[in-house]
DSSP file (Angstrom, degrees, kcal/mol; ACC not computed):
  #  RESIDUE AA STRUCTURE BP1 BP2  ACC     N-H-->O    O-->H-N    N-H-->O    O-->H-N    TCO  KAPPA ALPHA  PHI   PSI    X-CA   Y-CA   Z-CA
    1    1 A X              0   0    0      0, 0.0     2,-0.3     0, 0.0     0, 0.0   0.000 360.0 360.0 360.0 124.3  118.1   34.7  -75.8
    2    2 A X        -     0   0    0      1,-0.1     2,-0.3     3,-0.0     3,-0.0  -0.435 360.0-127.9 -80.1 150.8  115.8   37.0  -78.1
    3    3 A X        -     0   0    0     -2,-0.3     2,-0.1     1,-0.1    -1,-0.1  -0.637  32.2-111.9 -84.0 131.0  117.5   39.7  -80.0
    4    4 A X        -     0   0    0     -2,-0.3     2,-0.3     1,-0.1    -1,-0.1  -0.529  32.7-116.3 -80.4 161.7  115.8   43.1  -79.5
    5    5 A X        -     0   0    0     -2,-0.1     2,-0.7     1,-0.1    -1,-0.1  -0.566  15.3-114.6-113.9 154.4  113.9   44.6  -82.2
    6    6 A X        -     0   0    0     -2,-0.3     2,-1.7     1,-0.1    -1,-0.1  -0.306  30.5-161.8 -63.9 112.5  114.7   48.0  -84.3
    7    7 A X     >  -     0   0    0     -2,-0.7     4,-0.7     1,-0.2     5,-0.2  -0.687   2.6-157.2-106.0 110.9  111.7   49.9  -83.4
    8    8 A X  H >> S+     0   0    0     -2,-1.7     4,-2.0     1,-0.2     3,-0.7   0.874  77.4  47.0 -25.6 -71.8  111.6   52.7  -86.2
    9    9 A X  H 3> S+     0   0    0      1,-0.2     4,-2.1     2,-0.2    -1,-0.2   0.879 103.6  58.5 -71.6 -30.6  109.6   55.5  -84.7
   10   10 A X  H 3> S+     0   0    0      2,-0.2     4,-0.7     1,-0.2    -1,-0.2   0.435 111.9  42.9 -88.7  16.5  111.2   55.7  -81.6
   11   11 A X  H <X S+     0   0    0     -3,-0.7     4,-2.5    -4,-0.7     5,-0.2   0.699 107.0  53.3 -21.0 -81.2  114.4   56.3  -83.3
   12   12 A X  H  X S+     0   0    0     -4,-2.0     4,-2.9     2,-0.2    -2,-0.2   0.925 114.1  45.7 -54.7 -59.5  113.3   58.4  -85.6
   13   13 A X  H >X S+     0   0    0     -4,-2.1     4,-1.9     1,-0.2     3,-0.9   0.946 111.7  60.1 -63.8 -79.3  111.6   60.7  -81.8
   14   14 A X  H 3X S+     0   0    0     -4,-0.7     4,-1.3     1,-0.3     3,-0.3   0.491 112.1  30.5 -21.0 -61.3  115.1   60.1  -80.3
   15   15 A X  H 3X S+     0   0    0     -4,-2.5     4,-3.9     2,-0.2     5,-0.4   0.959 119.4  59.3 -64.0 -56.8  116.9   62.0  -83.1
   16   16 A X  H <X S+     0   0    0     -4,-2.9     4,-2.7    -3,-0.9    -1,-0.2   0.837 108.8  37.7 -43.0 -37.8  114.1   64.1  -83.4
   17   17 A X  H  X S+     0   0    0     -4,-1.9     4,-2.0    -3,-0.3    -1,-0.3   0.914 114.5  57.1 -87.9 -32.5  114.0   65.4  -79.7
   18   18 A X  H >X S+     0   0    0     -4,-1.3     4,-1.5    -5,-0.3     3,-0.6   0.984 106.2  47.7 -53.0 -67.2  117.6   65.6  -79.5
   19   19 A X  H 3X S+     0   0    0     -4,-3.9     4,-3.7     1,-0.3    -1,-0.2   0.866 111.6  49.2 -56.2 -41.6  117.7   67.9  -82.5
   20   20 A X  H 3X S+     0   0    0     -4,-2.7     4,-1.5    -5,-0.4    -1,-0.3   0.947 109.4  51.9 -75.1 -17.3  115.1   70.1  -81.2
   21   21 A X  H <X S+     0   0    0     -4,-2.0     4,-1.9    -3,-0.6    -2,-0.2   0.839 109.6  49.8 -53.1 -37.9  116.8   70.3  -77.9
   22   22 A X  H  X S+     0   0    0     -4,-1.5     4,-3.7     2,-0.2     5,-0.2   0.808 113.5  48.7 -74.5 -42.2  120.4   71.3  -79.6
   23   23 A X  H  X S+     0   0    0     -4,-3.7     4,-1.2    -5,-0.3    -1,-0.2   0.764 108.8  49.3 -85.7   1.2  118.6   73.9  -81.6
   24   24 A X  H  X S+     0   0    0     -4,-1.5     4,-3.1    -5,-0.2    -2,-0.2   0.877 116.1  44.0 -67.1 -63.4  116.9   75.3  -78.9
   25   25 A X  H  X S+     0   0    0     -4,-1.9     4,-1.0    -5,-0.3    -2,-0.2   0.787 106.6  58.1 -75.7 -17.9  120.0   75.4  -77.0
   26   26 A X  H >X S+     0   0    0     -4,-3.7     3,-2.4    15,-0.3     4,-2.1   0.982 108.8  50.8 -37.7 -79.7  122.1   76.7  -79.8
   27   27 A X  H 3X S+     0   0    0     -4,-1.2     4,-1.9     1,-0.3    -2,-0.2   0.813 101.9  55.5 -22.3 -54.2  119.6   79.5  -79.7
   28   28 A X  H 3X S+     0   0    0     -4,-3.1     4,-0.6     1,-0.2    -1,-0.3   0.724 111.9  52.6 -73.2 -21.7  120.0   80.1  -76.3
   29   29 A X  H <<>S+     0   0    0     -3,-2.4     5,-3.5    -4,-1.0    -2,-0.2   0.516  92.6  61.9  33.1 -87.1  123.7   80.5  -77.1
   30   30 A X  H  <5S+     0   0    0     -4,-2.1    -2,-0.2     3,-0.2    -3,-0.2   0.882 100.7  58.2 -78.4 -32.3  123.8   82.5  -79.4
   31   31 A X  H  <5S+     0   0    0     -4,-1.9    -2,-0.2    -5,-0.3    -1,-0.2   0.797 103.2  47.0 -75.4 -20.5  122.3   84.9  -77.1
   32   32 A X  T  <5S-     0   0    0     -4,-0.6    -1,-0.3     2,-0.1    -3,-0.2   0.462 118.7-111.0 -84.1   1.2  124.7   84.9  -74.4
   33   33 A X  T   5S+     0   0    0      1,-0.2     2,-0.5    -5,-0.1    -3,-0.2   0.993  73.2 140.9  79.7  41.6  127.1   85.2  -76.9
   34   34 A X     >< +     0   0    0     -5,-3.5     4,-0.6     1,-0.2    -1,-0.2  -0.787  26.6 174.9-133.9  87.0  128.9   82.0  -76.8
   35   35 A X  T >4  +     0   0    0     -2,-0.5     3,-8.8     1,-0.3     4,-0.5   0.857  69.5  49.0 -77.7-107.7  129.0   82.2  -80.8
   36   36 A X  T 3> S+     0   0    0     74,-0.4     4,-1.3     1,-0.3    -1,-0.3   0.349 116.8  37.6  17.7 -69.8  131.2   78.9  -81.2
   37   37 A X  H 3> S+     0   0    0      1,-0.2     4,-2.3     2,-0.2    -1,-0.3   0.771 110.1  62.0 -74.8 -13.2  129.5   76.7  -79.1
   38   38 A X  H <X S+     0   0    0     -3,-8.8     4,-1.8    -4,-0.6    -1,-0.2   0.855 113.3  38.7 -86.2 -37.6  126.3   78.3  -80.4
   39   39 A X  H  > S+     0   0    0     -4,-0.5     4,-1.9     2,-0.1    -1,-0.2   0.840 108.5  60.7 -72.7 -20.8  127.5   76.9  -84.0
   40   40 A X  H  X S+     0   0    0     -4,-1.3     4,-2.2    -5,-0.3    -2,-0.2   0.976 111.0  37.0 -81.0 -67.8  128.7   74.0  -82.6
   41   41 A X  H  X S+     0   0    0     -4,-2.3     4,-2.2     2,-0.2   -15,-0.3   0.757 106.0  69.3 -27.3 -45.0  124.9   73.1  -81.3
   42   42 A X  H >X S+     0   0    0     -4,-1.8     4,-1.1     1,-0.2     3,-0.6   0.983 108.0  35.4 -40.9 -68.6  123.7   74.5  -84.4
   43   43 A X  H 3X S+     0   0    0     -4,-1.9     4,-3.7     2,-0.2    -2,-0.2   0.857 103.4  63.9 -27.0 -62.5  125.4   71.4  -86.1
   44   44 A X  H 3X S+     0   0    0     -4,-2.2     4,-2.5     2,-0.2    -1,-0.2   0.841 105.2  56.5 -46.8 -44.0  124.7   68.9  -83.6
   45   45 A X  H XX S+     0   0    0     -4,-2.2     4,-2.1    -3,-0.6     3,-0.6   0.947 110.0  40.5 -37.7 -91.7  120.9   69.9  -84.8
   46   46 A X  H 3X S+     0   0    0     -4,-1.1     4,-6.4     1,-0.2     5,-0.4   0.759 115.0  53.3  -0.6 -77.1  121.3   69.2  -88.3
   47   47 A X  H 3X S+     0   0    0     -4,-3.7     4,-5.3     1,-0.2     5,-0.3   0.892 111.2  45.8 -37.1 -63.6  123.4   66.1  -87.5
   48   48 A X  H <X S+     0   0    0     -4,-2.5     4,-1.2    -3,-0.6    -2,-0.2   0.787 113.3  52.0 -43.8 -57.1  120.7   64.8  -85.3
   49   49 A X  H  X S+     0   0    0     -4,-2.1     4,-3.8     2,-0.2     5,-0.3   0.947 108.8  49.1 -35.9 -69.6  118.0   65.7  -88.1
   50   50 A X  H  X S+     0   0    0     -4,-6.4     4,-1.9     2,-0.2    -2,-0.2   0.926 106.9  52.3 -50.0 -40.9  119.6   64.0  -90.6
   51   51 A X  H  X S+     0   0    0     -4,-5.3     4,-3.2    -5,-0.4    11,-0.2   0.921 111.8  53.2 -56.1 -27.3  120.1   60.6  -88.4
   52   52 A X  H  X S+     0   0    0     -4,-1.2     4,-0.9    -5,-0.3    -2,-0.2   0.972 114.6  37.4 -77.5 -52.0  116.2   61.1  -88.0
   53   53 A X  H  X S+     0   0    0     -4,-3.8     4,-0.7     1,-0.2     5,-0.3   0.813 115.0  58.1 -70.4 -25.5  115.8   61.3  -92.0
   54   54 A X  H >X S+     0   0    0     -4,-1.9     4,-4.4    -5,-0.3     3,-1.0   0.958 107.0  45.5 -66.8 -54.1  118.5   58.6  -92.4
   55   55 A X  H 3X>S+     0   0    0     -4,-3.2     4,-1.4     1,-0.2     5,-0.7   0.805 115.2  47.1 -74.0  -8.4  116.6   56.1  -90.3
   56   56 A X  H 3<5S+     0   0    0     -4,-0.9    -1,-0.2    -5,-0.2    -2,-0.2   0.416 115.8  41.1 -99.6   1.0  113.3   56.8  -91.9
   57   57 A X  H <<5S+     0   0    0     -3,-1.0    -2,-0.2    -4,-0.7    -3,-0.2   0.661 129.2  31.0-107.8 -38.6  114.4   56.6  -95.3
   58   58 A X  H  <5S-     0   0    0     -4,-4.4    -3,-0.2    -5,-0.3    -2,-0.2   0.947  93.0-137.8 -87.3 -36.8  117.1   53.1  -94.6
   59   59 A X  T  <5S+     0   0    0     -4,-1.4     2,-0.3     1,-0.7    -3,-0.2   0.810  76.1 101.7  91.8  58.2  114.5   51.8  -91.6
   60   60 A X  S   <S-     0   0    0     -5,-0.7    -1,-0.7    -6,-0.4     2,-0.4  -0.902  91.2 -74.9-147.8-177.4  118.1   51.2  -90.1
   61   61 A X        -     0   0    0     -2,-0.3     3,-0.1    -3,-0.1    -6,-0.0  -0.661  45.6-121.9 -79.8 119.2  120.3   52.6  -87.8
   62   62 A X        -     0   0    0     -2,-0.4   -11,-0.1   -11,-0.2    -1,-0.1  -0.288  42.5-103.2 -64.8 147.8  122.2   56.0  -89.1
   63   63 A X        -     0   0    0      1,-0.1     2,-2.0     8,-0.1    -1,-0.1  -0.270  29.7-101.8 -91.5 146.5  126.1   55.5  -88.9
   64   64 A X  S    S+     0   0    0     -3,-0.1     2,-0.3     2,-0.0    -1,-0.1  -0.467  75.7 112.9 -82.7  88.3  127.9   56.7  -86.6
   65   65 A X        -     0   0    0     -2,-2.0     6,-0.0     2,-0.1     0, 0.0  -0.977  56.9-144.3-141.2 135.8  129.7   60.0  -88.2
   66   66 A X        +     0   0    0     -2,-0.3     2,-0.4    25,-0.0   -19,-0.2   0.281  63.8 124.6 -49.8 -19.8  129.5   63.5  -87.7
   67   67 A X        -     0   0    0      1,-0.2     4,-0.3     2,-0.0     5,-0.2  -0.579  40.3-172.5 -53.7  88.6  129.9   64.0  -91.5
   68   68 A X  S  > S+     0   0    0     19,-0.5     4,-1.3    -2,-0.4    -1,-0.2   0.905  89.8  52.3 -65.4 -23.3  126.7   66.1  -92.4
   69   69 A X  H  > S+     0   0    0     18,-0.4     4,-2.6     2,-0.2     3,-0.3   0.942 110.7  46.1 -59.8 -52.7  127.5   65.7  -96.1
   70   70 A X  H >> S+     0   0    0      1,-0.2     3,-1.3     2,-0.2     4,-0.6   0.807 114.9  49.8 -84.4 -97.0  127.8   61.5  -95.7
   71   71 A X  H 34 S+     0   0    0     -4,-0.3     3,-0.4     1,-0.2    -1,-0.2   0.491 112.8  45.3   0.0 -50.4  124.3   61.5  -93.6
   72   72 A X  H >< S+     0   0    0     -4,-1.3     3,-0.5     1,-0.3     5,-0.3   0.713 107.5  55.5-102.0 -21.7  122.7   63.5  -96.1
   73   73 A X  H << S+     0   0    0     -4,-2.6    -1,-0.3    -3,-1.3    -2,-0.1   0.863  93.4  73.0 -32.9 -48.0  124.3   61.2  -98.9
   74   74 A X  T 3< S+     0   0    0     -4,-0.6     2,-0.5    -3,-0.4    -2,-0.2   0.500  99.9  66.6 -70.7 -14.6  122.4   58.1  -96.9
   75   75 A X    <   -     0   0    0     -3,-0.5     2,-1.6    -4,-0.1     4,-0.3  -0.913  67.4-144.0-145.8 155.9  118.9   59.6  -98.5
   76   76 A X        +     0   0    0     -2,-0.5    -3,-0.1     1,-0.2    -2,-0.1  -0.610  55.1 122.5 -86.9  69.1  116.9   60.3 -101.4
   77   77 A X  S    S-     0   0    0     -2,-1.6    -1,-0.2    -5,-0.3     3,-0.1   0.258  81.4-106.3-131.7  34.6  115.2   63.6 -100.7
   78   78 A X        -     0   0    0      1,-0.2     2,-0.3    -3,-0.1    -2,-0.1   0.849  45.3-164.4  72.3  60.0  116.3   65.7 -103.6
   79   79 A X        -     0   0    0     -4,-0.3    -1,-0.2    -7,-0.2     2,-0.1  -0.649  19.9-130.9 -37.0 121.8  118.9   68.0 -101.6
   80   80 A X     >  -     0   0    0     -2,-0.3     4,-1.1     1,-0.1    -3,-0.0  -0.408  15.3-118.6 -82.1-172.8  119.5   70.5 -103.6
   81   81 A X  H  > S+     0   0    0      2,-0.2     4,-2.0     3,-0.2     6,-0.2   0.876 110.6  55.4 -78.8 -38.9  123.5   71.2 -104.0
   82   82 A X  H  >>S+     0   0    0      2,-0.2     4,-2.7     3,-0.1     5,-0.6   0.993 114.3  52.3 -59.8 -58.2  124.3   74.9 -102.6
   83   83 A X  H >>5S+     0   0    0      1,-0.3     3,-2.3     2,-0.2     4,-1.2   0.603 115.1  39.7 -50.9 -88.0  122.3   72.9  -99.2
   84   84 A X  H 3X5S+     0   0    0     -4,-1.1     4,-1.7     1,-0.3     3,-0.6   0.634 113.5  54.7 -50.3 -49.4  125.0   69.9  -99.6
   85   85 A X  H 3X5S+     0   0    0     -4,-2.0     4,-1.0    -3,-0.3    -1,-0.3   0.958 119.8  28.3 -62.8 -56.7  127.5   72.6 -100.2
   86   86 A X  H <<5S+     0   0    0     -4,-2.7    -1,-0.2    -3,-2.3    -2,-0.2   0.710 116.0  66.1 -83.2  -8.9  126.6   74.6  -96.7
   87   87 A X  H  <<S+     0   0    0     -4,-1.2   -19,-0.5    -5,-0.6   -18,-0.4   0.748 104.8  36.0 -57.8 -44.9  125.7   71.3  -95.6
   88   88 A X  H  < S+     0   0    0     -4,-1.7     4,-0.4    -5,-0.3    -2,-0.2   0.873 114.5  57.7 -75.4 -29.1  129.5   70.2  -95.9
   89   89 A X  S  < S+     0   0    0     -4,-1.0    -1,-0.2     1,-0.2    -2,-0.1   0.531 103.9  55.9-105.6  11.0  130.6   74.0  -94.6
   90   90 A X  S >  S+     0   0    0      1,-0.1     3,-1.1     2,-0.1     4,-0.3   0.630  95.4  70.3 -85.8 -14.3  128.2   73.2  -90.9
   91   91 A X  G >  S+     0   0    0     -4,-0.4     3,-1.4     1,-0.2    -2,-0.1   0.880  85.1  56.7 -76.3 -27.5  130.3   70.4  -90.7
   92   92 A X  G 3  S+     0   0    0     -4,-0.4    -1,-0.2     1,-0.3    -2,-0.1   0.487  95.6  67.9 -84.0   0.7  133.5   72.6  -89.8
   93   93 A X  G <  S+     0   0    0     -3,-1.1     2,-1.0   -54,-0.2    -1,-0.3   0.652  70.6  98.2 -81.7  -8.7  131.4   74.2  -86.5
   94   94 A X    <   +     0   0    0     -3,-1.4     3,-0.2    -4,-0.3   -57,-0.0  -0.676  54.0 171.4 -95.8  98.0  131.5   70.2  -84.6
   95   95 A X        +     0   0    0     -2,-1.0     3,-0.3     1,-0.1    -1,-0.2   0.051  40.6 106.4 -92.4   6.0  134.6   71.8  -82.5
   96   96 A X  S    S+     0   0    0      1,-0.2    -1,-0.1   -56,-0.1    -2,-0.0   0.988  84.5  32.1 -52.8 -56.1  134.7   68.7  -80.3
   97   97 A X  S    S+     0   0    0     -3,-0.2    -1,-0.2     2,-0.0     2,-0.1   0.330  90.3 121.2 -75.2   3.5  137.7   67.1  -81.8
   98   98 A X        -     0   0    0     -3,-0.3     2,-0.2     1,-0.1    -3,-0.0  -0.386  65.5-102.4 -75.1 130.0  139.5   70.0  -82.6
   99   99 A X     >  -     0   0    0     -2,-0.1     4,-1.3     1,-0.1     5,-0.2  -0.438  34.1-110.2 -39.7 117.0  143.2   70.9  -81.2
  100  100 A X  H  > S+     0   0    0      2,-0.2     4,-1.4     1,-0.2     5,-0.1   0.658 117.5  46.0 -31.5 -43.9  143.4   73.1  -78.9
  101  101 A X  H  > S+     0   0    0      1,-0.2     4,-3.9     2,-0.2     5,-0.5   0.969 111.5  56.9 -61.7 -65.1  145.2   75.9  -81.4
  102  102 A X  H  > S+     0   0    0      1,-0.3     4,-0.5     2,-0.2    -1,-0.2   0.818 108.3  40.4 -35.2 -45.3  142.7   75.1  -83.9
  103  103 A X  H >X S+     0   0    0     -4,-1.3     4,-3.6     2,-0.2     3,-1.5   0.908 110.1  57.1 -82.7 -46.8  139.8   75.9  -81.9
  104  104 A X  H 3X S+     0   0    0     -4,-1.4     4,-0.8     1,-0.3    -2,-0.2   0.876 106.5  56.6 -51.3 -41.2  141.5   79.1  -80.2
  105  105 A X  H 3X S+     0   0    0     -4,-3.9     4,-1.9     1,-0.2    -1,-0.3   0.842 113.5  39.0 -62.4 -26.0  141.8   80.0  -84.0
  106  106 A X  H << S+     0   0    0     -3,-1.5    -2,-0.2    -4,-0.5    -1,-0.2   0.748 109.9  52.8-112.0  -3.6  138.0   79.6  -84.4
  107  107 A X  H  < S+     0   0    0     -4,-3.6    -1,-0.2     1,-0.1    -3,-0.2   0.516 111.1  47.9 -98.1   8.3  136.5   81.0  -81.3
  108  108 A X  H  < S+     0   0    0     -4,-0.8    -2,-0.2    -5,-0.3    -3,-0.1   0.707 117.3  43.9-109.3 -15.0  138.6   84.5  -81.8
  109  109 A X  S  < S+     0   0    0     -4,-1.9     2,-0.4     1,-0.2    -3,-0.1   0.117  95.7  94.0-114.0  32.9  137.3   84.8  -86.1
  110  110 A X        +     0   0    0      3,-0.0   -74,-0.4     4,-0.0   -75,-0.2  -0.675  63.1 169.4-118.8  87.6  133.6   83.7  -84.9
  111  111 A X     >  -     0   0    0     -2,-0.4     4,-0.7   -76,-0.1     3,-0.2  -0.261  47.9 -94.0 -69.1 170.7  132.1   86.9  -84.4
  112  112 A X  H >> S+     0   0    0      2,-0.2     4,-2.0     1,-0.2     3,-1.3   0.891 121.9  44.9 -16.1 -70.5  128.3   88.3  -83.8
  113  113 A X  H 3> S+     0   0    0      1,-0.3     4,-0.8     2,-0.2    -1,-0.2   0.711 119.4  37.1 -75.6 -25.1  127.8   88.8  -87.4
  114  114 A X  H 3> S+     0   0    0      2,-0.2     4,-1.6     3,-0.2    -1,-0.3   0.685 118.5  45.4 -98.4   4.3  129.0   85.8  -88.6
  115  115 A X  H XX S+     0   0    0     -3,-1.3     4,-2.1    -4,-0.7     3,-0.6   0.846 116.9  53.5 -99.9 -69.1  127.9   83.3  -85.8
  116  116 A X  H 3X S+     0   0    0     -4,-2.0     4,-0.7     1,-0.3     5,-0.3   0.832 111.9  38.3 -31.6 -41.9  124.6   85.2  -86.1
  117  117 A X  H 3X S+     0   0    0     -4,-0.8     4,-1.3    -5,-0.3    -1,-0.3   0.993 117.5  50.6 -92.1 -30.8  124.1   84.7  -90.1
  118  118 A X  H << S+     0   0    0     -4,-1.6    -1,-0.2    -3,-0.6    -2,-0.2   0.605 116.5  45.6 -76.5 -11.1  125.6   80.7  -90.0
  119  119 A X  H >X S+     0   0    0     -4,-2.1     3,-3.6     2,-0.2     4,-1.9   0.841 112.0  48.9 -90.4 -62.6  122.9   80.2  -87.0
  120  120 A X  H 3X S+     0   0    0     -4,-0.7     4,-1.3    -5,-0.4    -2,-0.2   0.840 118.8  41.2 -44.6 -41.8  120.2   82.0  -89.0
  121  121 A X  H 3< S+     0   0    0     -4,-1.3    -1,-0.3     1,-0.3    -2,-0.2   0.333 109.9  54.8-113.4  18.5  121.0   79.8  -92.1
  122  122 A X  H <4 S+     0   0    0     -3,-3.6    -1,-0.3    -4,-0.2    -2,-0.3   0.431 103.4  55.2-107.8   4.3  121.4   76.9  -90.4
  123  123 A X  H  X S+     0   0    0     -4,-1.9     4,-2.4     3,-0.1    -2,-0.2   0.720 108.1  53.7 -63.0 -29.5  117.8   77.2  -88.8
  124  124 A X  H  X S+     0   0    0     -4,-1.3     4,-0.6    -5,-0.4     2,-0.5   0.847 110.0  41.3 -88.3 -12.8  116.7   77.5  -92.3
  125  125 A X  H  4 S+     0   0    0      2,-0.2     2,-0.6     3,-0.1   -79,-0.0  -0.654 112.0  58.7 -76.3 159.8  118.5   74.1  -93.5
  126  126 A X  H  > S+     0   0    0     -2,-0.5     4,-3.3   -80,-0.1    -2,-0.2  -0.978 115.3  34.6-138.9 -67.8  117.2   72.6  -90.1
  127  127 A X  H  X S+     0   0    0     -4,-2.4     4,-2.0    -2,-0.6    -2,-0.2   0.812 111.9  55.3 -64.0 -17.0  113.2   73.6  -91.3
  128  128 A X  H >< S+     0   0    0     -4,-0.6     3,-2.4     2,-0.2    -1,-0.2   0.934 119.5  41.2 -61.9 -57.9  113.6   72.9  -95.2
  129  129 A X  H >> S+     0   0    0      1,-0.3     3,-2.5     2,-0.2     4,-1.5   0.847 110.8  54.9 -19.5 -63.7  114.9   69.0  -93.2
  130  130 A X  H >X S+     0   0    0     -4,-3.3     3,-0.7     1,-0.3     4,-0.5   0.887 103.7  50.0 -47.1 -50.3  112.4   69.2  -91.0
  131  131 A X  H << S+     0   0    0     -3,-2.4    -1,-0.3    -4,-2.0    -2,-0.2   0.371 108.1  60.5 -77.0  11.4  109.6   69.5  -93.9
  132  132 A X  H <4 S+     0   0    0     -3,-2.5    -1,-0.2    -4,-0.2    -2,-0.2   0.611 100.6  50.8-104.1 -52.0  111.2   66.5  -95.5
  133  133 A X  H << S+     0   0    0     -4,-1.5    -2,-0.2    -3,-0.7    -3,-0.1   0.680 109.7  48.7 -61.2 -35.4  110.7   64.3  -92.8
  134  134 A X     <        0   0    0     -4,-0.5    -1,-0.2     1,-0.2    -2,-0.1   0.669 360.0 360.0-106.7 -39.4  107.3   65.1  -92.6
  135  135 A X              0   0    0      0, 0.0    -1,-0.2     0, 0.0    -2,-0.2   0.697 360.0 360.0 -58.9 360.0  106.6   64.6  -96.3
């Protein structure tokens, strides 16, 4: 039996279309006003991004974690630290696993202002990425 083979770029488009799909639908999100999940997407973006930079910097497959901070470890592309820092503090919007209390806690102190300015400044980590990828 032959073993199938890693094909790179279409990896790399997998992550890639995924990520723009989640930040589109973030977006869309945040304007009905369903802040939470609208951070929670936000993330998913990012993650998605990062697998895309991960597999184009290791030509392997990016490990399966949710950890934006450990993705963004996995590559050389001279993060700077406040981005690892807000990198690490996107990580706490992936509300999948979360406890039911826990999550109740975070969808009544994610308001307008603040799901609006963590989406706004994780659209701008999502393009610095994005121009990373590219380089």
């Amino acid at each position: 039996m032959m073993k199938a083979t890693f094909d790179v770029t279409r990896t790399i488009k997998y992550w890639l279309d995924g990520a723009a799909y989640d930040l589109e639908t973030g977006r869309g999100l945040l304007q009905a006003k369903r802040f939470p999940y609208a951070l929670f997407f936000g993330h998913l973006a990012l993650e998605k991004l990062l697998k895309a930079l991960v597999v184009k910097s290791t030509q392997a497959h990016a490990p399966y974690t949710h950890s934006l901070v450990l993705l963004a470890s996995k590559i050389d592309i001279g993060i700077p630290e406040p981005f690892v820092d807000r990198l690490a503090e996107c990580t706490k919007f992936h509300i999948e696993a979360r406890y039911p209390d826990e999550k109740k806690d975070f969808y009544e102190a994610t308001t307008e202002e603040f799901a609006v300015k963590q989406f706004e400044d994780m659209e701008n980590l999502y393009q610095w990425l994005a121009r990373k990828l590219d380089a």
